[in-house]
Structure formats: structure tokens, C-alpha cells
Biotite code that builds the C-alpha atoms (Angstrom):
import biotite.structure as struc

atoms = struc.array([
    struc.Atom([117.141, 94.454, 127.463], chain_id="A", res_id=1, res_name="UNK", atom_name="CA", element="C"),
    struc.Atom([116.793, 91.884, 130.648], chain_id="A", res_id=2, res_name="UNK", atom_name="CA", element="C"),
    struc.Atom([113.776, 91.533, 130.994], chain_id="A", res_id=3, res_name="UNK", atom_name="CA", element="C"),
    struc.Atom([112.276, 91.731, 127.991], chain_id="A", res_id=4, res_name="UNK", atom_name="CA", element="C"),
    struc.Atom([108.026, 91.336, 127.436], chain_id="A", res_id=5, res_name="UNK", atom_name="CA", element="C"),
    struc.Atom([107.115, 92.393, 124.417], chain_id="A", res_id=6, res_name="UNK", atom_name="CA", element="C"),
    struc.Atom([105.435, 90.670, 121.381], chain_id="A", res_id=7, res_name="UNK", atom_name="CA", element="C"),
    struc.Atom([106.078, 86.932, 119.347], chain_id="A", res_id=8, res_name="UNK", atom_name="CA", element="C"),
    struc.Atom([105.342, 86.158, 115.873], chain_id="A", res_id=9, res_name="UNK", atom_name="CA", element="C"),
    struc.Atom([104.888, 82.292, 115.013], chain_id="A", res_id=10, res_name="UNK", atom_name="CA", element="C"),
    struc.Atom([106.077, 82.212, 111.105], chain_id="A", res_id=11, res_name="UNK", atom_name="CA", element="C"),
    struc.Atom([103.732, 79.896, 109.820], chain_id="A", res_id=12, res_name="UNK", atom_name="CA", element="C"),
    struc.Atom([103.904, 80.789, 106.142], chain_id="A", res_id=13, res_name="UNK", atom_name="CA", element="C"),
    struc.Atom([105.593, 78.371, 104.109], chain_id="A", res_id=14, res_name="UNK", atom_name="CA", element="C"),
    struc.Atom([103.746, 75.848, 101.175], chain_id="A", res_id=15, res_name="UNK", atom_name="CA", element="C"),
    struc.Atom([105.213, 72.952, 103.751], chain_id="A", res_id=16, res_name="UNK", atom_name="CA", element="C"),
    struc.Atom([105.468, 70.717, 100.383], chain_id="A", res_id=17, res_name="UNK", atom_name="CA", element="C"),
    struc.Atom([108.283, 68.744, 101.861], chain_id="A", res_id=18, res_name="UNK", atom_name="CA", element="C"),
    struc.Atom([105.684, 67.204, 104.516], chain_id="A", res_id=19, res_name="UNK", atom_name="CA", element="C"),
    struc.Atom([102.467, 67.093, 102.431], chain_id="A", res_id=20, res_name="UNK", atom_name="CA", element="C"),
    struc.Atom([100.666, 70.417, 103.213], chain_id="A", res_id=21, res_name="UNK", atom_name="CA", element="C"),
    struc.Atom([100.158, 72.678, 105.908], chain_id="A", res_id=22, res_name="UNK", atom_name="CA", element="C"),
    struc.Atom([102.742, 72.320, 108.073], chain_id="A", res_id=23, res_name="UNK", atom_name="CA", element="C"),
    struc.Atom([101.160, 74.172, 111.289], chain_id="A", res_id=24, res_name="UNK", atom_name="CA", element="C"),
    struc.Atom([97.786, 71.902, 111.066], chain_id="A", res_id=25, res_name="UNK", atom_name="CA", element="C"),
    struc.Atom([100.256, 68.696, 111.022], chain_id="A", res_id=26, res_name="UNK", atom_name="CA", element="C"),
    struc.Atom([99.453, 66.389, 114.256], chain_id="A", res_id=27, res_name="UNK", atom_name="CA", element="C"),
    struc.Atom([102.318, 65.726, 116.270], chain_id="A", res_id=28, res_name="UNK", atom_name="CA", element="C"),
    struc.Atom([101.206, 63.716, 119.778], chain_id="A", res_id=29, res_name="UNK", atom_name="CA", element="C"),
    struc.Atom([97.855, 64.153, 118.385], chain_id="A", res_id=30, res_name="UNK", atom_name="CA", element="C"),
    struc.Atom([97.966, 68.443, 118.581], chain_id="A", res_id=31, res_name="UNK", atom_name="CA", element="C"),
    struc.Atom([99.051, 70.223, 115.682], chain_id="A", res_id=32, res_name="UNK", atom_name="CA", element="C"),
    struc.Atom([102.528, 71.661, 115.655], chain_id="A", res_id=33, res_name="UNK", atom_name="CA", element="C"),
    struc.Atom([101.482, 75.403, 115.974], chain_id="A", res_id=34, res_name="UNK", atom_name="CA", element="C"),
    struc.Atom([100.226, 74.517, 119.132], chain_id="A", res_id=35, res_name="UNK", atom_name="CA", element="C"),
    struc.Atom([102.972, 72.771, 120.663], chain_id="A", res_id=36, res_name="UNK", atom_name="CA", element="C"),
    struc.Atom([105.121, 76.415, 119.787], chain_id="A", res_id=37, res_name="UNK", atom_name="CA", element="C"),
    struc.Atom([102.341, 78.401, 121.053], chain_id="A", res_id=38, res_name="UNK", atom_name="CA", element="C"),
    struc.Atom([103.040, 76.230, 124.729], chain_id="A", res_id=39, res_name="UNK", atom_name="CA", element="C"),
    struc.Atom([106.365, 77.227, 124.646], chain_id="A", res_id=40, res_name="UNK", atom_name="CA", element="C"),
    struc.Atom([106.463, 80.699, 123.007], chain_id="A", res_id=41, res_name="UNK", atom_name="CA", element="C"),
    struc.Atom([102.663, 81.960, 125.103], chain_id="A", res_id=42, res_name="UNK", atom_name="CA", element="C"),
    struc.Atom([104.286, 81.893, 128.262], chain_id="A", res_id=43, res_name="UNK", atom_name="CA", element="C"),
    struc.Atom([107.233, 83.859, 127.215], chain_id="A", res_id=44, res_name="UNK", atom_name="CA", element="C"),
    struc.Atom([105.764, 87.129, 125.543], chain_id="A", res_id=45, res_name="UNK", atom_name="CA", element="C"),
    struc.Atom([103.234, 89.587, 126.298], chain_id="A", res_id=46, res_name="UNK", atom_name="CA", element="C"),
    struc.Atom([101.479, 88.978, 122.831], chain_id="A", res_id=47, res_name="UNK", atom_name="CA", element="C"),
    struc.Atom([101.548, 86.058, 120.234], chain_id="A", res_id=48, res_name="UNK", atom_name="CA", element="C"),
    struc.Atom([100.190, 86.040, 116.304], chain_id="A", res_id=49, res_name="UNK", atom_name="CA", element="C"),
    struc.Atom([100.803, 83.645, 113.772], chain_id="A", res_id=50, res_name="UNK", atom_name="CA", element="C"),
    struc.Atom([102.311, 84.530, 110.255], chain_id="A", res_id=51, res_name="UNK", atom_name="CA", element="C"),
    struc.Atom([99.722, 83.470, 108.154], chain_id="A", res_id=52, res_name="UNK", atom_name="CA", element="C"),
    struc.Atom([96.608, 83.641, 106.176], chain_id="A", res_id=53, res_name="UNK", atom_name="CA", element="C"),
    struc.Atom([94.088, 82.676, 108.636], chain_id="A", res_id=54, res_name="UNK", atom_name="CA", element="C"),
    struc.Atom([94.051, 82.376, 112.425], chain_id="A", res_id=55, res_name="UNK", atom_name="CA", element="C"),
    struc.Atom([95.406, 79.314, 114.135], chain_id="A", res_id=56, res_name="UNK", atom_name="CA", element="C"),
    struc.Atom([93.021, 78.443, 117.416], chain_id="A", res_id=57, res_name="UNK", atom_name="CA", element="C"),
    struc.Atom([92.826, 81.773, 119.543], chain_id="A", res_id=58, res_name="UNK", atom_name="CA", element="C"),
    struc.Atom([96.072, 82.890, 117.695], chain_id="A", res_id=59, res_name="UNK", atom_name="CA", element="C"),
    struc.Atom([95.403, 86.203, 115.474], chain_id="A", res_id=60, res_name="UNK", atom_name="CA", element="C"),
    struc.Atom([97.209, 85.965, 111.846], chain_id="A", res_id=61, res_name="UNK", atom_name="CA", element="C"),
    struc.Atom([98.899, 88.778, 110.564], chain_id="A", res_id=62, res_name="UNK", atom_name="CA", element="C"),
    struc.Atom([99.115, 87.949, 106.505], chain_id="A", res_id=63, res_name="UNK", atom_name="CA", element="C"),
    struc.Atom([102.794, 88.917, 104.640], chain_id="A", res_id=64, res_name="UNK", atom_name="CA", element="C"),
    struc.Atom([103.634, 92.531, 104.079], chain_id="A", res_id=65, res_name="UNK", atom_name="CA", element="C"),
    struc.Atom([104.759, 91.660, 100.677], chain_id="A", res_id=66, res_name="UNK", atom_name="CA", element="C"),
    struc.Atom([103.519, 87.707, 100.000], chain_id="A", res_id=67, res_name="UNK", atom_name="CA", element="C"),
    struc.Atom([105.917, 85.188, 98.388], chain_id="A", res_id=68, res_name="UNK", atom_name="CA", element="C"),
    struc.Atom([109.692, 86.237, 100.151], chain_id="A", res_id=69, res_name="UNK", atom_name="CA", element="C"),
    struc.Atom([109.700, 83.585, 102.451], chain_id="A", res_id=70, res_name="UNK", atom_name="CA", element="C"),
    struc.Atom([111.240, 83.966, 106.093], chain_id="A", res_id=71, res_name="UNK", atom_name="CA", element="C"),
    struc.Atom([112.533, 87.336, 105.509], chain_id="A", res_id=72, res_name="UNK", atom_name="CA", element="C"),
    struc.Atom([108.878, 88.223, 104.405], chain_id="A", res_id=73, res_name="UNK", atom_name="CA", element="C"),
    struc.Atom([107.325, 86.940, 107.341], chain_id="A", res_id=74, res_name="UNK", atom_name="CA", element="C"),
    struc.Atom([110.311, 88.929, 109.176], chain_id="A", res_id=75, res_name="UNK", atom_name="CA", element="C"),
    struc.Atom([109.425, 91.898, 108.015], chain_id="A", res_id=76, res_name="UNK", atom_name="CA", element="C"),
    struc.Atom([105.348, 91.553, 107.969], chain_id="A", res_id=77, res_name="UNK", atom_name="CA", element="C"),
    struc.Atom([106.414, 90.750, 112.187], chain_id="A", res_id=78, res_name="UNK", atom_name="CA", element="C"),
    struc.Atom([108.510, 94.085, 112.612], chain_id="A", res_id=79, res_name="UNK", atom_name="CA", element="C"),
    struc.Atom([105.957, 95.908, 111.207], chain_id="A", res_id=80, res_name="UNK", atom_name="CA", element="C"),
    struc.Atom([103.390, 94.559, 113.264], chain_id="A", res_id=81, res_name="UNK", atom_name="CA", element="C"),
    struc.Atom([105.459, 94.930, 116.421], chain_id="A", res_id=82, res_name="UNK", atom_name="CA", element="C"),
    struc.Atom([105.840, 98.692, 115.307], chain_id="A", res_id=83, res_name="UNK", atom_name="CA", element="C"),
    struc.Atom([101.802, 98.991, 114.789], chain_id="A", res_id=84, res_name="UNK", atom_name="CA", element="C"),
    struc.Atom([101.797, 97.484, 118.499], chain_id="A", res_id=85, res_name="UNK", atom_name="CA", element="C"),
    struc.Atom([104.427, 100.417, 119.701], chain_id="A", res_id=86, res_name="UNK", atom_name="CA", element="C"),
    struc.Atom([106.931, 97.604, 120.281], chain_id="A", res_id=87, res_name="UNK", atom_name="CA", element="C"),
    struc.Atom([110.742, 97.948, 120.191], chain_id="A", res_id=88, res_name="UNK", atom_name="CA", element="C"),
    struc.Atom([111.810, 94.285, 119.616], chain_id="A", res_id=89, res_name="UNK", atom_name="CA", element="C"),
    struc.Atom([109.992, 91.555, 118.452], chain_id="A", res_id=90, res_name="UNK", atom_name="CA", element="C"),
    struc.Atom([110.356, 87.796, 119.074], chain_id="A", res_id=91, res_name="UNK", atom_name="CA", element="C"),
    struc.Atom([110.058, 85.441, 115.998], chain_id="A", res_id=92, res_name="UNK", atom_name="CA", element="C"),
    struc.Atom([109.792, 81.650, 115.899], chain_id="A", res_id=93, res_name="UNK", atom_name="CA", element="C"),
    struc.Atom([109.339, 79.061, 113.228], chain_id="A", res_id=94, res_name="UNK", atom_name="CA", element="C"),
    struc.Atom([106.064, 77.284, 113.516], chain_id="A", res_id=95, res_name="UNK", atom_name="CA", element="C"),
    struc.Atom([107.767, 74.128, 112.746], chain_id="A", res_id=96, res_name="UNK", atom_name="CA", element="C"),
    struc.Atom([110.033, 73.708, 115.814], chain_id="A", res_id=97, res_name="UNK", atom_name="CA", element="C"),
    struc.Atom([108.375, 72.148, 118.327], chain_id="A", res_id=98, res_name="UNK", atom_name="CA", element="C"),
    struc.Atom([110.706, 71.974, 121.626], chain_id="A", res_id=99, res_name="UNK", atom_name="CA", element="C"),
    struc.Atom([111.823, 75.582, 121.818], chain_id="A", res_id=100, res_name="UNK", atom_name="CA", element="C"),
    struc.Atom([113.496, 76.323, 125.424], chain_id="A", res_id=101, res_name="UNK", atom_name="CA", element="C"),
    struc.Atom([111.323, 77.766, 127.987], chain_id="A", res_id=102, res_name="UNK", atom_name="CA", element="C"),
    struc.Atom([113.666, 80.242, 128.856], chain_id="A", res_id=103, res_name="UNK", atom_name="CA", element="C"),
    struc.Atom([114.158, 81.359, 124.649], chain_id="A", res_id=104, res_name="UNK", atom_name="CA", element="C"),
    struc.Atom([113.641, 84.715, 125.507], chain_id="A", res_id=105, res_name="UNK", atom_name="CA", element="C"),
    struc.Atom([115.373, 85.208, 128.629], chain_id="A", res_id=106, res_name="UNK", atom_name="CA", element="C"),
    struc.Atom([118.206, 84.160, 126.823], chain_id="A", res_id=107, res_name="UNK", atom_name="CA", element="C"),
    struc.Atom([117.634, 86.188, 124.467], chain_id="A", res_id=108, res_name="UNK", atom_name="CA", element="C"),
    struc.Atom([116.907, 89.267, 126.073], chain_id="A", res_id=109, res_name="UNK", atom_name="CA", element="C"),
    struc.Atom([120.273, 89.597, 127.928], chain_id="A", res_id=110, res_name="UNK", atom_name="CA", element="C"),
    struc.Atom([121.929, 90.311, 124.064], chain_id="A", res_id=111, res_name="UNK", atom_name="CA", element="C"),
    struc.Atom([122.272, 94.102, 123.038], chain_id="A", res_id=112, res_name="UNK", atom_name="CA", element="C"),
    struc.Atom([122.181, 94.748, 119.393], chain_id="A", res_id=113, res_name="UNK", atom_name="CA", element="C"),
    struc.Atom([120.112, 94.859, 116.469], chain_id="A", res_id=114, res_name="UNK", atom_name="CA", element="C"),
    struc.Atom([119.283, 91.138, 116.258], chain_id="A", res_id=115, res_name="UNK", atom_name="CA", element="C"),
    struc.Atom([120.085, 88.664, 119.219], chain_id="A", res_id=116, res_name="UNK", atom_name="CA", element="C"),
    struc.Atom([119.734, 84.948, 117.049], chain_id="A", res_id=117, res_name="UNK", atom_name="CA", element="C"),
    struc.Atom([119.897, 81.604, 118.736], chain_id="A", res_id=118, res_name="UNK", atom_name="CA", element="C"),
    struc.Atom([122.297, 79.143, 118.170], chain_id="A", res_id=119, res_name="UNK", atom_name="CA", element="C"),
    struc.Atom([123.305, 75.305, 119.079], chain_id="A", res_id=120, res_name="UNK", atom_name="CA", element="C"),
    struc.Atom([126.573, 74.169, 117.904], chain_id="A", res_id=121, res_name="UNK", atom_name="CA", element="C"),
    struc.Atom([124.775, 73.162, 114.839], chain_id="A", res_id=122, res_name="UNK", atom_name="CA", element="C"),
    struc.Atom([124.737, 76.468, 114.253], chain_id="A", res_id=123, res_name="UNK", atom_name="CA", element="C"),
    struc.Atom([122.353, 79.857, 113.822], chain_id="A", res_id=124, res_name="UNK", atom_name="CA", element="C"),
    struc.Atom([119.229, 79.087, 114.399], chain_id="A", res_id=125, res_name="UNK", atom_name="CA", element="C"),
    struc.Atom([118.005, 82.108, 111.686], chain_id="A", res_id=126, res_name="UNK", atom_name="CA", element="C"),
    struc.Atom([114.256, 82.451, 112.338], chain_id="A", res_id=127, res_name="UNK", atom_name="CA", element="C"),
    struc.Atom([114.502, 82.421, 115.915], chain_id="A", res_id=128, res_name="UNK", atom_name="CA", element="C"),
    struc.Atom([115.701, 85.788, 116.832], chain_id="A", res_id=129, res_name="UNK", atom_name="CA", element="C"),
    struc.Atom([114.744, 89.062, 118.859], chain_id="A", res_id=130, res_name="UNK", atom_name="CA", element="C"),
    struc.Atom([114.801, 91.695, 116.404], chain_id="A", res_id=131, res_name="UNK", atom_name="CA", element="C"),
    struc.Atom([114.763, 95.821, 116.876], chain_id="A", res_id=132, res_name="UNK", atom_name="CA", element="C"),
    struc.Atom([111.989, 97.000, 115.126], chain_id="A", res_id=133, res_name="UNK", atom_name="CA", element="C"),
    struc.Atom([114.147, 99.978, 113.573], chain_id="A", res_id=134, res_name="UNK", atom_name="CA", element="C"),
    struc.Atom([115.174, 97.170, 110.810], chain_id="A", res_id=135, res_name="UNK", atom_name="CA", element="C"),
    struc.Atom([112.034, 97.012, 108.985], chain_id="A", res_id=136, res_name="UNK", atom_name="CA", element="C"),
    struc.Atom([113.435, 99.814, 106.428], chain_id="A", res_id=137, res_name="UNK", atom_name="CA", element="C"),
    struc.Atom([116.930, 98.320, 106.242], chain_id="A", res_id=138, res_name="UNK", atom_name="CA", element="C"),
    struc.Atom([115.071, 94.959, 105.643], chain_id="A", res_id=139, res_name="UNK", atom_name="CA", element="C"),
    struc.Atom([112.480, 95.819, 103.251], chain_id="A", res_id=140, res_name="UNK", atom_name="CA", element="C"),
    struc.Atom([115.043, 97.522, 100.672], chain_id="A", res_id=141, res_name="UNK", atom_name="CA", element="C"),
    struc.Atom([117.369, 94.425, 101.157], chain_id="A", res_id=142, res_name="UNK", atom_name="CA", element="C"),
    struc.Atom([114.031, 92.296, 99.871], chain_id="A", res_id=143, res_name="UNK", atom_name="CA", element="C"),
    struc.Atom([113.732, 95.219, 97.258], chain_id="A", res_id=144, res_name="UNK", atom_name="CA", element="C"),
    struc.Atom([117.140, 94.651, 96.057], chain_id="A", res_id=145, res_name="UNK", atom_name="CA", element="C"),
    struc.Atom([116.989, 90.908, 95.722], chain_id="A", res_id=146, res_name="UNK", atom_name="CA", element="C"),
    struc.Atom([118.013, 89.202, 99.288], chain_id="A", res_id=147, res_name="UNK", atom_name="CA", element="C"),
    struc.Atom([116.115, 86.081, 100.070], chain_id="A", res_id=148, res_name="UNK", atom_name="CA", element="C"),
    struc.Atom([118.260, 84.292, 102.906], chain_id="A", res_id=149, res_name="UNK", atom_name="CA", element="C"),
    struc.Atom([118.069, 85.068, 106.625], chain_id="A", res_id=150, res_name="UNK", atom_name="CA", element="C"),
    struc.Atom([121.801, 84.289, 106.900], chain_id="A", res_id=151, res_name="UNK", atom_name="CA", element="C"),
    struc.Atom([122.488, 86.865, 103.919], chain_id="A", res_id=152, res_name="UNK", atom_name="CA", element="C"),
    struc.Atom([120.791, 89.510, 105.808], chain_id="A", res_id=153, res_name="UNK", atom_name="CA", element="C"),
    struc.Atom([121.471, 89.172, 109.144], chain_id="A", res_id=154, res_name="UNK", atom_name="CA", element="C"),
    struc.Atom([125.492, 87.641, 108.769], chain_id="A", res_id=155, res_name="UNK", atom_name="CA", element="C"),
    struc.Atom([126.915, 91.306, 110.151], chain_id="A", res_id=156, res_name="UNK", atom_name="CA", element="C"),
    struc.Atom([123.840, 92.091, 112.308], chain_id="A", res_id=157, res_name="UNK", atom_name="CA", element="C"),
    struc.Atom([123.340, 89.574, 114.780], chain_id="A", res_id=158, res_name="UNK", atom_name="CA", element="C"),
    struc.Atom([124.272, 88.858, 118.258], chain_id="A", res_id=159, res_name="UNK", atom_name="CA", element="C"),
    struc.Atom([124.223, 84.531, 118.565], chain_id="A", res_id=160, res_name="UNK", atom_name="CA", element="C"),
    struc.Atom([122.719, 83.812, 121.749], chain_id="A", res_id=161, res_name="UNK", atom_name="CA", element="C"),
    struc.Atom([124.120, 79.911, 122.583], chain_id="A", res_id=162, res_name="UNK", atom_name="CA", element="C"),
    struc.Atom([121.755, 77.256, 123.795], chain_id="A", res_id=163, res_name="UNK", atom_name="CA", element="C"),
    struc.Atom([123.113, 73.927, 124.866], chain_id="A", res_id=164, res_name="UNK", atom_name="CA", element="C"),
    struc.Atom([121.844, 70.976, 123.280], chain_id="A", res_id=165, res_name="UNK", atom_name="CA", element="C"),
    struc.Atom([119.118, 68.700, 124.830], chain_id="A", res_id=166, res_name="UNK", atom_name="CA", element="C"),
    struc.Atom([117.452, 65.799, 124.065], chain_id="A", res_id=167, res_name="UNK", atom_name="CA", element="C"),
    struc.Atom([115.220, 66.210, 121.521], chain_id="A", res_id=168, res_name="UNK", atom_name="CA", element="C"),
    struc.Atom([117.031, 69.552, 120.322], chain_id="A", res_id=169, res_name="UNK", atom_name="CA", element="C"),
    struc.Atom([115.730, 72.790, 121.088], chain_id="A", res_id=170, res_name="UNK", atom_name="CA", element="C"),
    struc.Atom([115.210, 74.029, 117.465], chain_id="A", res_id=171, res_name="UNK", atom_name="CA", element="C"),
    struc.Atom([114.889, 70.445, 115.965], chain_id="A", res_id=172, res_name="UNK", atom_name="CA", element="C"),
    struc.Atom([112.466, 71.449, 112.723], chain_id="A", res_id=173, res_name="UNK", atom_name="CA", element="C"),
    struc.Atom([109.625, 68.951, 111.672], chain_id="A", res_id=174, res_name="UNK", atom_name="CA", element="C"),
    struc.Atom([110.009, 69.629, 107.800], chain_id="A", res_id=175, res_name="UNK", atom_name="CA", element="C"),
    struc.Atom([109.351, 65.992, 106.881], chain_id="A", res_id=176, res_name="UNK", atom_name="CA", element="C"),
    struc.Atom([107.691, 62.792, 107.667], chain_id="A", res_id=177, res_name="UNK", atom_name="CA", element="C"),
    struc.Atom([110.563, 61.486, 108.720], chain_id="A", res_id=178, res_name="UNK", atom_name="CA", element="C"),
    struc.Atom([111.085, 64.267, 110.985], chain_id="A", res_id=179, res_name="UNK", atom_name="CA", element="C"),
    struc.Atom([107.782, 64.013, 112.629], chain_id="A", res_id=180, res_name="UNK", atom_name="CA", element="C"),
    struc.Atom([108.683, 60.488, 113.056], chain_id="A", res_id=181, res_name="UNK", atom_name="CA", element="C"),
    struc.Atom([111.653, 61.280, 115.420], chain_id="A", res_id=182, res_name="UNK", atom_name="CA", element="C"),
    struc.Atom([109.753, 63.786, 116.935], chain_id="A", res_id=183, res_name="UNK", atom_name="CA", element="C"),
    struc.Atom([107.096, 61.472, 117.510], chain_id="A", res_id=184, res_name="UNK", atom_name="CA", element="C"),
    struc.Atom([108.923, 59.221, 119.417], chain_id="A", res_id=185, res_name="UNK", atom_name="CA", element="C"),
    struc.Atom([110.840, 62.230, 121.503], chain_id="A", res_id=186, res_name="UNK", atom_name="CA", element="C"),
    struc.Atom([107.281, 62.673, 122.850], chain_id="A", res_id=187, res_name="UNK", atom_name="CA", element="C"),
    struc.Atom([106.255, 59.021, 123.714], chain_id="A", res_id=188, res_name="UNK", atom_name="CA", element="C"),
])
């Protein structure tokens, strides 16, 4: 899969109550964090929507398949886009992780398997995955039945892909004030 150039999906569909709103229309450096994933996720696929109700800038949104799941929802709404697009994978990102590696998906792509997930030795990094489109059915009865956690689904499906730490971390994720904070000052 070296090589890969298909389509990303920013999930930008949570309340973002832990931050005071919208969490892709929060400023961080003075640009709103969608746009500082879009920089780093644009350059890397051949397409890029947003997960959401409306469009973000030039971004197209592509609204929940089945609303209120959370990140498995906005999984599944991006496999079936990526399958309306005559894609085999799909990349997804959260909109809320502002200094994704530039080479995410090369990294990525060099996995085989049904999922290739990123990880730091902090961990899987669940949202941020290449997934095989094929899932969508496997995924939507697993929401059918109950499943809510990325981790829960994906546990016996997924390739990690390792990323090194940098300074700020690669999948650091602004869910608070205090977050943006840090990431504030990572920037200055």
C-alpha cells in the first residue's frame, strides 16, 4: 500500500463542551484549529472533507451516517464516503490535533491490514488511522449492536504504525483551555 493517495476525512463532530464550543472554529496562533490539520493532512491526500454539519473554509462536510455515535460514527460516515468516491482506504484525523507529522500517511501506508493506527509510546492514537473501506458493514453492525469506543472496535483489527515523539507531540489533542494554552506557546 506504499504509496498510498487516496482520500482524508477531518472528524470534526464532537459538542467540544470541554473547551467552550466548537472546537474546529477555536483560534489557535490566531487560525482556527481545522485549519492548522488541513496544513498538515492537504498535502498528504488526494482529497480532504470535514466530518461535520457545515463546510469549514474550502473544506466540503460530509454530515454523520447515523448522528450521535461519536468517533466511530464519523468513522463510518468517512468509509462510506471513501466508497461513494471508489476509494479503497481512507485516511481519518481528529480535527483537534494540531501538529500531525507530515509524513502521517507515508507511515501509514507501508502497514498491510484492515486498519494501520498510529501510535506514540503514549499509546494508539485511535482516530488517526488508514482504514479499508470493506469495514463499513463490519462497523455499522458493531454500532448496531451497542459498540461506542474506537479501541473496542478496532483492539484485534489494527496494525500500530509507531511515530517517535517530538516536541510539541504529534497527536497532542487541544480538548481544553488549558490545552490550547500549551499549544499556544508550542507555536510562539
Amino acid at each position: 500500500m506504499a504509496g498510498f493517495k487516496g482520500p482524508g476525512v477531518i472528524l470534526a463532530g464532537g459538542a467540544g463542551r470541554r473547551i467552550g464550543g466548537n472546537k474546529a472554529e477555536v483560534l489557535l496562533a490566531g487560525r482556527p484549529l481545522w485549519r492548522h490539520v488541513a496544513d498538515r493532512v492537504q498535502p498528504q491526500v488526494q482529497d480532504l472533507v470535514v466530518n461535520a454539519l457545515a463546510p469549514l473554509g474550502p473544506l466540503g462536510a460530509i454530515p454523520d451516517t447515523i448522528p450521535d455515535l461519536g468517533p466511530l460514527g464519523g468513522i463510518l460516515t468517512a468509509l462510506d464516503w471513501a466508497i461513494a468516491q471508489g476509494a479503497e482506504r481512507v485516511l481519518t484525523v481528529a480535527v483537534d490535533t494540531p501538529f500531525l507529522p507530515r509524513d502521517l500517511v507515508a507511515g501509514l501506508a507501508e502497514v498491510e491490514g484492515d486498519i494501520a493506527m498510529a501510535e506514540t509510546a503514549d499509546g494508539a492514537h485511535g482516530t488517526t488511522a488508514l482504514w479499508d473501506v470493506r469495514l463499513a458493514g463490519d462497523l455499522r453492525a458493531a454500532l448496531a449492536a451497542g459498540t461506542r469506543k474506537v479501541t473496542a472496535w478496532t483492539a484485534d483489527r489494527a496494525a500500530l504504525v509507531r511515530f517517535e515523539g517530538t516536541d510539541p507531540p504529534p497527536f497532542f489533542n487541544v480538548n481544553t483551555q488549558a490545552d490550547l494554552s500549551k499549544a499556544e506557546r508550542w507555536l510562539a
